[in-house]
mmJSON file of the N, C-alpha and C atoms, coordinates in Angstrom:
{"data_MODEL":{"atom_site":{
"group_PDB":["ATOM","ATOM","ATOM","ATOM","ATOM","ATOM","ATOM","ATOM","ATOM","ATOM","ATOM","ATOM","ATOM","ATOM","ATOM","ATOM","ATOM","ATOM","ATOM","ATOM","ATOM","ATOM","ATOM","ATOM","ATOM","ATOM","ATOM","ATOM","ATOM","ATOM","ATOM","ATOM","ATOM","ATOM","ATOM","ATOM","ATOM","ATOM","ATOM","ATOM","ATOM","ATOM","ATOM","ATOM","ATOM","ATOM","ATOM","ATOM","ATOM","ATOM","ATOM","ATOM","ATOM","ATOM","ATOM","ATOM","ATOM","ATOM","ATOM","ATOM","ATOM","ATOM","ATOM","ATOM","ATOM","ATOM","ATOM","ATOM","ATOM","ATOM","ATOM","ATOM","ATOM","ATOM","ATOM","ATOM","ATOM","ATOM","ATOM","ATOM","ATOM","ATOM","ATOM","ATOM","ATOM","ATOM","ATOM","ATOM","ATOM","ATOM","ATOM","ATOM","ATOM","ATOM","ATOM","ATOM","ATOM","ATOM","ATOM","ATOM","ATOM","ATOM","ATOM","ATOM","ATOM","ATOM","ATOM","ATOM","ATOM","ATOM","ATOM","ATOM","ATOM","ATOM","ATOM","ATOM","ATOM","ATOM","ATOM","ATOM","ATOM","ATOM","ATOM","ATOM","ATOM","ATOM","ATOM","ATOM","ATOM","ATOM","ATOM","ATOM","ATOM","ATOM","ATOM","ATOM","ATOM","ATOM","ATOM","ATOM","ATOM","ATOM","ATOM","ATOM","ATOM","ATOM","ATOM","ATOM","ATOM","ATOM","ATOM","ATOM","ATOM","ATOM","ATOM","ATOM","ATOM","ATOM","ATOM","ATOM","ATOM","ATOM","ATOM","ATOM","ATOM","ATOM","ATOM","ATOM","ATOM","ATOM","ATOM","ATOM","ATOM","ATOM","ATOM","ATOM","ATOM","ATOM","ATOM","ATOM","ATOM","ATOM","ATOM","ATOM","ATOM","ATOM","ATOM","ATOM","ATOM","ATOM","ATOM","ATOM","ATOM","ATOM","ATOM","ATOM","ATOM","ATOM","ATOM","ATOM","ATOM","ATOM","ATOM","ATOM","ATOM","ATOM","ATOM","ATOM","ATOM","ATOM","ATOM","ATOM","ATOM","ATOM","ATOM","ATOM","ATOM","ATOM","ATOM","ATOM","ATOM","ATOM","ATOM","ATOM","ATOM","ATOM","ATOM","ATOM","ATOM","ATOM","ATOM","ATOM","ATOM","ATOM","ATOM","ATOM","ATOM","ATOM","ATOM","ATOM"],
"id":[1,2,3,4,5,6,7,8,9,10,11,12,13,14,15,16,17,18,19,20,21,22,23,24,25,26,27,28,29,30,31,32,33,34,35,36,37,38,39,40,41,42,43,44,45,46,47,48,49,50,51,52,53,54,55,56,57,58,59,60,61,62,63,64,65,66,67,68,69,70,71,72,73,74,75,76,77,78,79,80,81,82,83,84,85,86,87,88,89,90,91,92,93,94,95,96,97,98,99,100,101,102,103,104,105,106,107,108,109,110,111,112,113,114,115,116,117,118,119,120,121,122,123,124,125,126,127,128,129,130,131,132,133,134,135,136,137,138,139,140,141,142,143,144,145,146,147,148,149,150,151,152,153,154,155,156,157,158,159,160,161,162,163,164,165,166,167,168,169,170,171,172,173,174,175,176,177,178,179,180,181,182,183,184,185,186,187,188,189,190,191,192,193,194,195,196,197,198,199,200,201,202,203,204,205,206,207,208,209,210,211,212,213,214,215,216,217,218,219,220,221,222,223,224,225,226,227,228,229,230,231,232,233,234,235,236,237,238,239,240],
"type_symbol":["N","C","C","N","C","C","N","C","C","N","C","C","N","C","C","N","C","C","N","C","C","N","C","C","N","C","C","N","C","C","N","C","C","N","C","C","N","C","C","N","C","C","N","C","C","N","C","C","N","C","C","N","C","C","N","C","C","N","C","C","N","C","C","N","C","C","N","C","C","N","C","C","N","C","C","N","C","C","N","C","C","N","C","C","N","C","C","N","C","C","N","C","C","N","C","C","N","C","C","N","C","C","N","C","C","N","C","C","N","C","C","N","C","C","N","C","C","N","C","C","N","C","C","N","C","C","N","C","C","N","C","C","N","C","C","N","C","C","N","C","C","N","C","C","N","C","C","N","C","C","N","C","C","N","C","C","N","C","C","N","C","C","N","C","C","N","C","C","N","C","C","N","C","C","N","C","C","N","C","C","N","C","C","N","C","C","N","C","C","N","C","C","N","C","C","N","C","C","N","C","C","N","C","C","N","C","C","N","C","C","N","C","C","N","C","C","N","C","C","N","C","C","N","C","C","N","C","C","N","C","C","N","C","C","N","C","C","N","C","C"],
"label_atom_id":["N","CA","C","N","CA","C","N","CA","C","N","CA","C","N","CA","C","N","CA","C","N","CA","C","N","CA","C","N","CA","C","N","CA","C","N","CA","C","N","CA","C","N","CA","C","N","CA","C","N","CA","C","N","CA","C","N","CA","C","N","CA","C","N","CA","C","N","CA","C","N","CA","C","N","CA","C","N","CA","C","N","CA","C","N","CA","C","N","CA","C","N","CA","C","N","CA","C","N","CA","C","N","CA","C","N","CA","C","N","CA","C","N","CA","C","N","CA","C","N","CA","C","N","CA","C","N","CA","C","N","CA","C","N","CA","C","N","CA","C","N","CA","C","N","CA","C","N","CA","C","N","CA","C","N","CA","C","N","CA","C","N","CA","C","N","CA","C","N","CA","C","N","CA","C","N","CA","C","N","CA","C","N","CA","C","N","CA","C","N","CA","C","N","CA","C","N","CA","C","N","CA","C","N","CA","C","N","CA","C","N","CA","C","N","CA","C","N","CA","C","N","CA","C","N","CA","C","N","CA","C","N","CA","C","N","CA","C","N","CA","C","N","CA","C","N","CA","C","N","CA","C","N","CA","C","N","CA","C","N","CA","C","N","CA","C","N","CA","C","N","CA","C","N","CA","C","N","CA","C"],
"label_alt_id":[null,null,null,null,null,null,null,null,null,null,null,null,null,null,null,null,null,null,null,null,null,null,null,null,null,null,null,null,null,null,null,null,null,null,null,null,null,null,null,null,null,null,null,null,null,null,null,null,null,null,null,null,null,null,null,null,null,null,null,null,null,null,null,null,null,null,null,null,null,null,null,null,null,null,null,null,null,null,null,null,null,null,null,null,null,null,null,null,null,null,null,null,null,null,null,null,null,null,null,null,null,null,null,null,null,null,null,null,null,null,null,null,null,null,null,null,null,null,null,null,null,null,null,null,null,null,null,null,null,null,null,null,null,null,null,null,null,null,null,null,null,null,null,null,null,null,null,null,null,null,null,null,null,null,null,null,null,null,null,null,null,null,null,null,null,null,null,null,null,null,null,null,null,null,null,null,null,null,null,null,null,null,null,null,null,null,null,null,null,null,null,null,null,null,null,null,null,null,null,null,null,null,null,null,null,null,null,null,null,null,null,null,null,null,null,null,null,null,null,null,null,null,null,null,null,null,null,null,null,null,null,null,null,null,null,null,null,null,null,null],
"label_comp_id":["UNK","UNK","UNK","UNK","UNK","UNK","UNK","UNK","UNK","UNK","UNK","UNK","UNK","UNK","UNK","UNK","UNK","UNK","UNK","UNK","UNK","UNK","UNK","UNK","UNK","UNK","UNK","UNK","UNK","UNK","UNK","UNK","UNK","UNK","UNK","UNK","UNK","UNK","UNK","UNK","UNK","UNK","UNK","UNK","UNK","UNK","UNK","UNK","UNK","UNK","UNK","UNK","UNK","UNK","UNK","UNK","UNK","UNK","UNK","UNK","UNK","UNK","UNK","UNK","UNK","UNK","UNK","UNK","UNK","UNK","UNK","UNK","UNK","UNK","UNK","UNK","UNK","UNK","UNK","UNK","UNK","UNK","UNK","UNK","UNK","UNK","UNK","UNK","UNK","UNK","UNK","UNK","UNK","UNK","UNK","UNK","UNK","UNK","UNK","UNK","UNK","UNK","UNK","UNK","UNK","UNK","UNK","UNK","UNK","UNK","UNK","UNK","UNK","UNK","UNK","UNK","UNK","UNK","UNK","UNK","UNK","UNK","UNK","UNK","UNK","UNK","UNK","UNK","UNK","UNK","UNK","UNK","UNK","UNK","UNK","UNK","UNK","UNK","UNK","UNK","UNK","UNK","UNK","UNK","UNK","UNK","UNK","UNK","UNK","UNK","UNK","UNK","UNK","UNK","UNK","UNK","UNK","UNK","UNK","UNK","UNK","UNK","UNK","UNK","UNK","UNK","UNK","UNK","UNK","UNK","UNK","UNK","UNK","UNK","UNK","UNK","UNK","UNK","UNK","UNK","UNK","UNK","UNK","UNK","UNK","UNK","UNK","UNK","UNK","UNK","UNK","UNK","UNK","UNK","UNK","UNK","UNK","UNK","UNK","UNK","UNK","UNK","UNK","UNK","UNK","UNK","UNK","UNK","UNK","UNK","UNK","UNK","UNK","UNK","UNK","UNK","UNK","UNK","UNK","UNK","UNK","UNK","UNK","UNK","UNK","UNK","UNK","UNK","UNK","UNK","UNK","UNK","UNK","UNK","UNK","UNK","UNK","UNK","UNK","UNK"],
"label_asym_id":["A","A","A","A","A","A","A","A","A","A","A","A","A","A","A","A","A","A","A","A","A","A","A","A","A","A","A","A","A","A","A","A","A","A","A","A","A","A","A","A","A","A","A","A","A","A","A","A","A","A","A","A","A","A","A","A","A","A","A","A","A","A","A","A","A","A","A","A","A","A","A","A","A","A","A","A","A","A","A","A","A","A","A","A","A","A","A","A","A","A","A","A","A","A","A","A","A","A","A","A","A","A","A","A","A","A","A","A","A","A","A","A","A","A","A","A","A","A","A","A","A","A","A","A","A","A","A","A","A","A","A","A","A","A","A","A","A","A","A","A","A","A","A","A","A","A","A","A","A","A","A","A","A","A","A","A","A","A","A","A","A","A","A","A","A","A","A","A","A","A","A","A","A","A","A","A","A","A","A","A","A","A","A","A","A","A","A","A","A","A","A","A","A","A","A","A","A","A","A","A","A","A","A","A","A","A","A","A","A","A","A","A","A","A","A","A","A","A","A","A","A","A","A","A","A","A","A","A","A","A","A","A","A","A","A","A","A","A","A","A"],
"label_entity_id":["1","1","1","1","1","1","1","1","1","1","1","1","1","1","1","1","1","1","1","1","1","1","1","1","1","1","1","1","1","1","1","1","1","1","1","1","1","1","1","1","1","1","1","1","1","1","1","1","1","1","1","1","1","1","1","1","1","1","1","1","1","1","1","1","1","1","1","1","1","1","1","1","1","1","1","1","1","1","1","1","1","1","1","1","1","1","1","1","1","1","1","1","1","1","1","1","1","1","1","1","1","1","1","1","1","1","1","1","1","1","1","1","1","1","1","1","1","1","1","1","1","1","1","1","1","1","1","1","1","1","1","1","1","1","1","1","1","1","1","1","1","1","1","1","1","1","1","1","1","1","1","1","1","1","1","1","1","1","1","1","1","1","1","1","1","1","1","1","1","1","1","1","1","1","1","1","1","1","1","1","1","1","1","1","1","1","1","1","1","1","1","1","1","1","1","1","1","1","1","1","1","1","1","1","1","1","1","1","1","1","1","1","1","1","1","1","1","1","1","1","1","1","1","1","1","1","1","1","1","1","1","1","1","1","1","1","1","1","1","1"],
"label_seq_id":[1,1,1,2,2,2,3,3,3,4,4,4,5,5,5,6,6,6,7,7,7,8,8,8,9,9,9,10,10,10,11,11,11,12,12,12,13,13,13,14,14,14,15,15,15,16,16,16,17,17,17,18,18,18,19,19,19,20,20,20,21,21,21,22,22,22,23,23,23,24,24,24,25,25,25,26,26,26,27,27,27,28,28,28,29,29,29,30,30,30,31,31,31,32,32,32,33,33,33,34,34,34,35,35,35,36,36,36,37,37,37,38,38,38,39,39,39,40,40,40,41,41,41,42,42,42,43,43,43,44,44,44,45,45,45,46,46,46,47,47,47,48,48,48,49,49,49,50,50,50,51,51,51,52,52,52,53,53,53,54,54,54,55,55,55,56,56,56,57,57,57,58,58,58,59,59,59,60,60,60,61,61,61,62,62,62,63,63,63,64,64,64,65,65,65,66,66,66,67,67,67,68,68,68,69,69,69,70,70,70,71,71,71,72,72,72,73,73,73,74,74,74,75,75,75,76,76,76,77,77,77,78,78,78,79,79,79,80,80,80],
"pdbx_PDB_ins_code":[null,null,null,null,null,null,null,null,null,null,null,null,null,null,null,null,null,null,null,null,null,null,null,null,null,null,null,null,null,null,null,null,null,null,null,null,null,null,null,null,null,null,null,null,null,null,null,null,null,null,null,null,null,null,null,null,null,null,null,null,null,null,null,null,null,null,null,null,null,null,null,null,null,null,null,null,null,null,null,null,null,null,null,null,null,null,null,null,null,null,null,null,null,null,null,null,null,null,null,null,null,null,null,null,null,null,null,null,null,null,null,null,null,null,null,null,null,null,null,null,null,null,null,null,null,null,null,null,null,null,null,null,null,null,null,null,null,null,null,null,null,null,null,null,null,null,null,null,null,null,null,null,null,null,null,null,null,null,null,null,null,null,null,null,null,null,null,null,null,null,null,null,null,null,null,null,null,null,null,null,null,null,null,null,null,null,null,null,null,null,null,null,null,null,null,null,null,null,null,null,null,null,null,null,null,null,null,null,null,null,null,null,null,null,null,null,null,null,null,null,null,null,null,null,null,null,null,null,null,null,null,null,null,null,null,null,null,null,null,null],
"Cartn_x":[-2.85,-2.384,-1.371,-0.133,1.02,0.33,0.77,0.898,1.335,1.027,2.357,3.52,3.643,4.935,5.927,5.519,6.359,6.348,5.436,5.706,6.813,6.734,7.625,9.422,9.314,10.786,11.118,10.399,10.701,11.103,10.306,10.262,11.5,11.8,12.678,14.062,14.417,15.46,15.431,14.736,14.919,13.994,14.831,13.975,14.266,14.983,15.269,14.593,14.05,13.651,11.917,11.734,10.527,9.093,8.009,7.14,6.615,6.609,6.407,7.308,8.989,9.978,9.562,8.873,8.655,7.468,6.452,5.688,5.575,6.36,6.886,7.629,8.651,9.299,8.288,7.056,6.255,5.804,5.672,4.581,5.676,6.819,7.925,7.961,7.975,7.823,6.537,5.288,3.589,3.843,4.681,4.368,5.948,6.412,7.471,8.971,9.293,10.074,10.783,11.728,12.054,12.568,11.946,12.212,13.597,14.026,15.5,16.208,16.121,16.484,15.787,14.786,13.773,14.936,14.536,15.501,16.813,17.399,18.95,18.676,18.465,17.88,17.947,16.845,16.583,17.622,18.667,19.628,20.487,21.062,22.14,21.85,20.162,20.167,20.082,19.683,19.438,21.424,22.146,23.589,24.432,23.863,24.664,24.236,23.111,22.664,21.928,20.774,19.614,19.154,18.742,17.945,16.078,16.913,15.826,15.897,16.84,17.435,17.184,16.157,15.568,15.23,14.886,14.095,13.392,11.73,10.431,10.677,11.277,11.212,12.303,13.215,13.366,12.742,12.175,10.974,10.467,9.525,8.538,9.203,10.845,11.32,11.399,11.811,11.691,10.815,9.454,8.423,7.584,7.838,7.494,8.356,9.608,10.375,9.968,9.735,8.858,7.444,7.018,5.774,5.791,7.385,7.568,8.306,8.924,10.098,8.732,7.924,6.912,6.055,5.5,5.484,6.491,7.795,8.807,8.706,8.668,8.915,7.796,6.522,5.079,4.899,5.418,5.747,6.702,7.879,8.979,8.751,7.534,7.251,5.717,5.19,4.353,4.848,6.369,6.731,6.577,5.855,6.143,7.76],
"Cartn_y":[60.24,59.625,58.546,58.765,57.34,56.266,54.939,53.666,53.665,52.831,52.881,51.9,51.019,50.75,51.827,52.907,54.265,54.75,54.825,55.692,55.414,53.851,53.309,54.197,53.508,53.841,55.088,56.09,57.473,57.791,57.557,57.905,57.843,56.684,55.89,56.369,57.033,57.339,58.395,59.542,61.039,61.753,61.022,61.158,62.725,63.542,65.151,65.832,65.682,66.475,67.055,67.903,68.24,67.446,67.439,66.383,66.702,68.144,68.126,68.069,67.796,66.572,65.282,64.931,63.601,63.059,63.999,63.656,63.481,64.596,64.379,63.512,62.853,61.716,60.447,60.322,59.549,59.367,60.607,60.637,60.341,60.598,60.333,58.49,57.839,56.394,55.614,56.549,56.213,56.497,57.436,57.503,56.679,55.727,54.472,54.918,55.687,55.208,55.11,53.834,53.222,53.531,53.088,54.311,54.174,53.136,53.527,54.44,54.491,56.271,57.333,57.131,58.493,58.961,58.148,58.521,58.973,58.548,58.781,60.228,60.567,61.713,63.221,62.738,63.812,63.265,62.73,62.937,63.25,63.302,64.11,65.666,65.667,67.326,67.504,67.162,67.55,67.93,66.786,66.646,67.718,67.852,69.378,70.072,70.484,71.828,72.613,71.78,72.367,73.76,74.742,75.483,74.88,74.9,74.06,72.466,72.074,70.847,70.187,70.514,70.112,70.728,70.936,71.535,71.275,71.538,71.2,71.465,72.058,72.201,71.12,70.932,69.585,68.25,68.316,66.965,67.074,67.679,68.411,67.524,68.04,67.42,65.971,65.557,64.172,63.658,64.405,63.269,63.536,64.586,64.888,64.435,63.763,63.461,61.915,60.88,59.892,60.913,61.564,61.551,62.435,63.213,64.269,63.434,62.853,61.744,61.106,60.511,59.485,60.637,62.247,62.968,63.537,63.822,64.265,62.555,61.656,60.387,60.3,60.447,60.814,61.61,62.44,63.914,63.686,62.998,62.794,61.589,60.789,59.775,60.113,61.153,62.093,63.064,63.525,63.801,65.904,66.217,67.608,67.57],
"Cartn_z":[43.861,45.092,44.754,45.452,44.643,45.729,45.461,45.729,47.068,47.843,49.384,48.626,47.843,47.231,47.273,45.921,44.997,46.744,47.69,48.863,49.874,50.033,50.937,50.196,49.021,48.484,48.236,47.796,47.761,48.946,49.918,51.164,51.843,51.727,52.743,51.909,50.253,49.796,49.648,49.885,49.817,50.815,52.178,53.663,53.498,53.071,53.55,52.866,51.657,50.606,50.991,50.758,50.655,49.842,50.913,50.161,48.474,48.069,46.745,45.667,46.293,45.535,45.238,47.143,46.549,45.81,45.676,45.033,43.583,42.983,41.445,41.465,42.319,42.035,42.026,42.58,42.592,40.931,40.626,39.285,38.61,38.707,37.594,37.182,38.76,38.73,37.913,38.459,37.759,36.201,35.664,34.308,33.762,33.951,33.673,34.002,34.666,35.147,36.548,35.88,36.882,38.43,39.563,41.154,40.572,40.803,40.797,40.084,38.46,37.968,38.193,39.049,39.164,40.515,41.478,42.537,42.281,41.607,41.376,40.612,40.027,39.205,40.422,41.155,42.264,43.039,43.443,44.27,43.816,42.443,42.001,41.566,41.214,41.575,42.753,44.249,44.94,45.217,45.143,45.401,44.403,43.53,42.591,43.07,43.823,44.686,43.766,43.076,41.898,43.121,42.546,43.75,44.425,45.501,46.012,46.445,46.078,46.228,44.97,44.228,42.395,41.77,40.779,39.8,39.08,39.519,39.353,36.8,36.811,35.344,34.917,35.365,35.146,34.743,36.085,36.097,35.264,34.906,33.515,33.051,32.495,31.087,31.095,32.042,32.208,31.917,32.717,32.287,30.914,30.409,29.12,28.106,28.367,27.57,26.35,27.034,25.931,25.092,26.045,25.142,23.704,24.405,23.483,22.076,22.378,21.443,20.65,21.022,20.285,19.471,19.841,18.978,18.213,18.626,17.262,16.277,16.863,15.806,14.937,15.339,14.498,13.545,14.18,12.795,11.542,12.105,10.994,9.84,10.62,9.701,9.325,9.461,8.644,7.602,7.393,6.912,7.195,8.338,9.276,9.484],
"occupancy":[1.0,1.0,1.0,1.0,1.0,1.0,1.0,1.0,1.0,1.0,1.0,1.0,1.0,1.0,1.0,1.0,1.0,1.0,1.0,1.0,1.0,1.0,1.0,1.0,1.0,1.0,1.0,1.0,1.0,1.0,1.0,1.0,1.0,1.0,1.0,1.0,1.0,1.0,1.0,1.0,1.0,1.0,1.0,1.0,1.0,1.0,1.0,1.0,1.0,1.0,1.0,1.0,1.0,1.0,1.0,1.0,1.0,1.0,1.0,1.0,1.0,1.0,1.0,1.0,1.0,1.0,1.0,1.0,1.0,1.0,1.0,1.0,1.0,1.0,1.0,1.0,1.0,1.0,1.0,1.0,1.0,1.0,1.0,1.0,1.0,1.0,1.0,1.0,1.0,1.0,1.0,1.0,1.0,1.0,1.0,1.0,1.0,1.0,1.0,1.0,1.0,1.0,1.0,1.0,1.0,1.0,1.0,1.0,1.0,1.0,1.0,1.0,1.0,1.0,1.0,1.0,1.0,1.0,1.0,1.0,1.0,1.0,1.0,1.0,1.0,1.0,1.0,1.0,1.0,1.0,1.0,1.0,1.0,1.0,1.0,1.0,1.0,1.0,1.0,1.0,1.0,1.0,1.0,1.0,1.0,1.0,1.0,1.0,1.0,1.0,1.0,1.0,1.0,1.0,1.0,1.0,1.0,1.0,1.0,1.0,1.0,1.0,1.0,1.0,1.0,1.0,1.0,1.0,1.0,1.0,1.0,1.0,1.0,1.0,1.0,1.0,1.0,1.0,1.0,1.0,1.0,1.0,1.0,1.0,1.0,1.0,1.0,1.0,1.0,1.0,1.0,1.0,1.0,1.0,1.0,1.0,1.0,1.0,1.0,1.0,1.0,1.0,1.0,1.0,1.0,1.0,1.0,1.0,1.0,1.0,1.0,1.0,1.0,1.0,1.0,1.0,1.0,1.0,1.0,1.0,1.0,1.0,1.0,1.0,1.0,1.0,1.0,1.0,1.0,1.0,1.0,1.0,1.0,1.0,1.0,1.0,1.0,1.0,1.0,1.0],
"B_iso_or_equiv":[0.0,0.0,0.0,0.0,0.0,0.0,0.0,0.0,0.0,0.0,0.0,0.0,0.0,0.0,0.0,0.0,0.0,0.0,0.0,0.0,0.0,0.0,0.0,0.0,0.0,0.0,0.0,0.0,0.0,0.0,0.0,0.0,0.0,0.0,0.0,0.0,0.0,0.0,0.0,0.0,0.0,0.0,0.0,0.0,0.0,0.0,0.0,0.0,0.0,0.0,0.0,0.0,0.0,0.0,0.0,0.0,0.0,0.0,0.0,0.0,0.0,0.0,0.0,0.0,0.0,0.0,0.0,0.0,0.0,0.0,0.0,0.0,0.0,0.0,0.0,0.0,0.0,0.0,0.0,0.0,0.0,0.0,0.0,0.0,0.0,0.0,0.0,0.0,0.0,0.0,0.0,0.0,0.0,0.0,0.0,0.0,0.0,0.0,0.0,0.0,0.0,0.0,0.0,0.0,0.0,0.0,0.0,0.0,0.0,0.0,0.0,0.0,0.0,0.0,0.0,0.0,0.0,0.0,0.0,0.0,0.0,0.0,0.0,0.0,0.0,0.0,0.0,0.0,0.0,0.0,0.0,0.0,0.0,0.0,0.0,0.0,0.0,0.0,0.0,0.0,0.0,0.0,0.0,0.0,0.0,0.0,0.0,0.0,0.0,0.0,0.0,0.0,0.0,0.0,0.0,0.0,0.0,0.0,0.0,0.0,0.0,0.0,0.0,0.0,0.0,0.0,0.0,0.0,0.0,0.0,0.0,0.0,0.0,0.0,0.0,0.0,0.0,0.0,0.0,0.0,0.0,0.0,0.0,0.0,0.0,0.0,0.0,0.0,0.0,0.0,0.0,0.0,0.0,0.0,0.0,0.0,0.0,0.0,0.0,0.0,0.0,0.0,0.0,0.0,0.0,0.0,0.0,0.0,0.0,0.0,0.0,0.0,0.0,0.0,0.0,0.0,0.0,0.0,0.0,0.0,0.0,0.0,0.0,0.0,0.0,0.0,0.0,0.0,0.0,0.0,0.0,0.0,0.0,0.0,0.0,0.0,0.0,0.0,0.0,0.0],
"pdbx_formal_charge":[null,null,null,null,null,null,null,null,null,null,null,null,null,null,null,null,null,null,null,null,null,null,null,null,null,null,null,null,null,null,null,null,null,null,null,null,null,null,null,null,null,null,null,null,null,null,null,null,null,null,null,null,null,null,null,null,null,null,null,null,null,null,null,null,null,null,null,null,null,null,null,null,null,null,null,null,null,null,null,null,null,null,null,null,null,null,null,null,null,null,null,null,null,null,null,null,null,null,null,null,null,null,null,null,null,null,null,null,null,null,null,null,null,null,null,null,null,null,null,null,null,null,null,null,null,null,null,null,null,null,null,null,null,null,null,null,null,null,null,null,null,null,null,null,null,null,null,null,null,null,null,null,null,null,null,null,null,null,null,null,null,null,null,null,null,null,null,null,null,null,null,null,null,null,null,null,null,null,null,null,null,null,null,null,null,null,null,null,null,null,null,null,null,null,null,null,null,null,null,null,null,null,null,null,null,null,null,null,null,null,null,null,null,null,null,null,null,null,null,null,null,null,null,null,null,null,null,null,null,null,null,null,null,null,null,null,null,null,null,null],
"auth_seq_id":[1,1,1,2,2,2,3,3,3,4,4,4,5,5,5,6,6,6,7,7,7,8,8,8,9,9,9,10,10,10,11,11,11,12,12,12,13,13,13,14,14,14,15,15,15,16,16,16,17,17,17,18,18,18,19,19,19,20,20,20,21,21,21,22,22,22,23,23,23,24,24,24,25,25,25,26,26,26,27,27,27,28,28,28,29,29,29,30,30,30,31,31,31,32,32,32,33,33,33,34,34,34,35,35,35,36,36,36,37,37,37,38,38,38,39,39,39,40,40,40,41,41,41,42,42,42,43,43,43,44,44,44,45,45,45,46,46,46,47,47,47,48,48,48,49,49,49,50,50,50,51,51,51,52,52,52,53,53,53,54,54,54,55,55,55,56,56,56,57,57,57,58,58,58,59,59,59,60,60,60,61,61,61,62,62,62,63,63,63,64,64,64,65,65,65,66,66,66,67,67,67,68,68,68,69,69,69,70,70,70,71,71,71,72,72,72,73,73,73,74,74,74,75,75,75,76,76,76,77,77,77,78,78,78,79,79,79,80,80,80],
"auth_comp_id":["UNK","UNK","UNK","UNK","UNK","UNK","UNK","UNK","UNK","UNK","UNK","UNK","UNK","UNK","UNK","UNK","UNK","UNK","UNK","UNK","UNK","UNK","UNK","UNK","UNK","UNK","UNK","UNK","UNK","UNK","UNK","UNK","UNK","UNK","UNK","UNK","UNK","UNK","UNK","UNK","UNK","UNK","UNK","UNK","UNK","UNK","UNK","UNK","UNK","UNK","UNK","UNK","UNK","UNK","UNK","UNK","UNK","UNK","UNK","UNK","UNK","UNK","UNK","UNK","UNK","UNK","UNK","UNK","UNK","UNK","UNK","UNK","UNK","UNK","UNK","UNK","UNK","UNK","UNK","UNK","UNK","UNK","UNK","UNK","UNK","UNK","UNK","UNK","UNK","UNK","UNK","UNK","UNK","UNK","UNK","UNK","UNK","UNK","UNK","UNK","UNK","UNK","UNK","UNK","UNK","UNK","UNK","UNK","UNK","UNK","UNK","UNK","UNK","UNK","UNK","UNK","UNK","UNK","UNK","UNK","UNK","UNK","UNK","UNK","UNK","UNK","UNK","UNK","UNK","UNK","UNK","UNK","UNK","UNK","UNK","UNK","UNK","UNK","UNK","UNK","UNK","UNK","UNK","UNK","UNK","UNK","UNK","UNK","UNK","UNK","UNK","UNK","UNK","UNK","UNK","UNK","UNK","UNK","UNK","UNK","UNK","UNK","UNK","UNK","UNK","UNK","UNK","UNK","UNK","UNK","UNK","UNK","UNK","UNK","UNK","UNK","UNK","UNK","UNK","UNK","UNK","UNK","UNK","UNK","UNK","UNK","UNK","UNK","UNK","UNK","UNK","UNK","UNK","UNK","UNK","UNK","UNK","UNK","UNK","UNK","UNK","UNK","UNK","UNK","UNK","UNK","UNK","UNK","UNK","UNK","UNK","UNK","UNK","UNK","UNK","UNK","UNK","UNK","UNK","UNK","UNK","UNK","UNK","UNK","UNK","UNK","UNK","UNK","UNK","UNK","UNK","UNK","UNK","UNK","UNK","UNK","UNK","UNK","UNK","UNK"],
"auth_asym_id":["A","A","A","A","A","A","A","A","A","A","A","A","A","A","A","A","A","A","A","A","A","A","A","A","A","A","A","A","A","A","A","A","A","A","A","A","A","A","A","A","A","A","A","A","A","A","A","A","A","A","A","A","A","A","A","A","A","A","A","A","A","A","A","A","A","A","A","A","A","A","A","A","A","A","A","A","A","A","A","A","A","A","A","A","A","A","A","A","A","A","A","A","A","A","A","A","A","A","A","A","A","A","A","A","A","A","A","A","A","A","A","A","A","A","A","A","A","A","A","A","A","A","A","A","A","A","A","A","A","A","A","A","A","A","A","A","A","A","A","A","A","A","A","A","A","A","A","A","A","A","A","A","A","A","A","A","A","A","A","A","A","A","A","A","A","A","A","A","A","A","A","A","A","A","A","A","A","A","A","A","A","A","A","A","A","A","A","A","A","A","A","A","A","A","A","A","A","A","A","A","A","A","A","A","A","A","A","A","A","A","A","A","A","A","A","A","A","A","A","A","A","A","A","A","A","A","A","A","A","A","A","A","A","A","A","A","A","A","A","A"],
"auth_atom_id":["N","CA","C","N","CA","C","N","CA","C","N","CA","C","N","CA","C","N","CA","C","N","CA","C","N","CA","C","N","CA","C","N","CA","C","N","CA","C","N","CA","C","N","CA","C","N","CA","C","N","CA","C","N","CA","C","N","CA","C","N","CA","C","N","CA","C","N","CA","C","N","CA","C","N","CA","C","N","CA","C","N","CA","C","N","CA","C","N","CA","C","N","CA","C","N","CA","C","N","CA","C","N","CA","C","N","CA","C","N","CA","C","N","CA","C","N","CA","C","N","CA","C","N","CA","C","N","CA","C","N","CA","C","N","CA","C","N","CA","C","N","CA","C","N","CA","C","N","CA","C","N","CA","C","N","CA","C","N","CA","C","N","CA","C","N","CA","C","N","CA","C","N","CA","C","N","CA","C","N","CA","C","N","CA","C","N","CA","C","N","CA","C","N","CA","C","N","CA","C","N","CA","C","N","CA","C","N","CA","C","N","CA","C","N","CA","C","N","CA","C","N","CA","C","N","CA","C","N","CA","C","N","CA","C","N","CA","C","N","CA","C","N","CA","C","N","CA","C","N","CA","C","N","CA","C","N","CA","C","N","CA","C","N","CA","C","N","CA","C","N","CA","C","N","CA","C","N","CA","C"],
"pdbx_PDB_model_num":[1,1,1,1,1,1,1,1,1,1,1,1,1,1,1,1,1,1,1,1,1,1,1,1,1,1,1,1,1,1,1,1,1,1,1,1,1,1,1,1,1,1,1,1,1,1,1,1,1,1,1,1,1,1,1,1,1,1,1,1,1,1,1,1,1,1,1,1,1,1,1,1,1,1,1,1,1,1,1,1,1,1,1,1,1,1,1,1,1,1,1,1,1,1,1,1,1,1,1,1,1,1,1,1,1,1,1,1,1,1,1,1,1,1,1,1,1,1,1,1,1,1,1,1,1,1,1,1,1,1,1,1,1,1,1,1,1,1,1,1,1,1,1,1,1,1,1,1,1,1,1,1,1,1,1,1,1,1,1,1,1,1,1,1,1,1,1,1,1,1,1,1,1,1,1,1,1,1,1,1,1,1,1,1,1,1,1,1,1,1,1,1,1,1,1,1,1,1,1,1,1,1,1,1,1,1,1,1,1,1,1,1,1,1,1,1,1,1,1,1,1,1,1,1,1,1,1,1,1,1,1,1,1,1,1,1,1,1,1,1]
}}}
């Protein structure tokens, strides 16, 4: 369940989008980052014309992206 904070602002900046846009944009904010590049993110895919207005595999990458970096950095200084 997001915050009514992450809700107010998603809300109120990607009034057109479908609610399970905005809900990954929620989780994008809950796992660090910032509304403001989360938002900007989904409005320039929505504004390049991602299909669908985004792309849910996108997000993935986004939000898998630190956790994935802090495991490639673990490995390389394990010497994998």
């Amino acid at each position: 369940m997001a915050s009514p904070v992450f809700a107010d602002i998603v809300d109120q900046s990607l009034v057109q989008l479908p609610v399970s846009i905005k809900d990954r944009t929620r989780e994008m904010i809950q796992k660090g980052i910032s509304s403001e590049d989360a938002i900007q993110f989904i409005q320039a895919m929505n504004a390049n014309r991602f299909p669908g207005g985004t792309d849910p595999k996108a997000q993935a990458i986004v939000l898998e992206g630190p956790r994935q970096r802090a495991s490639n950095k673990a490995d390389h200084q394990q010497g994998f």
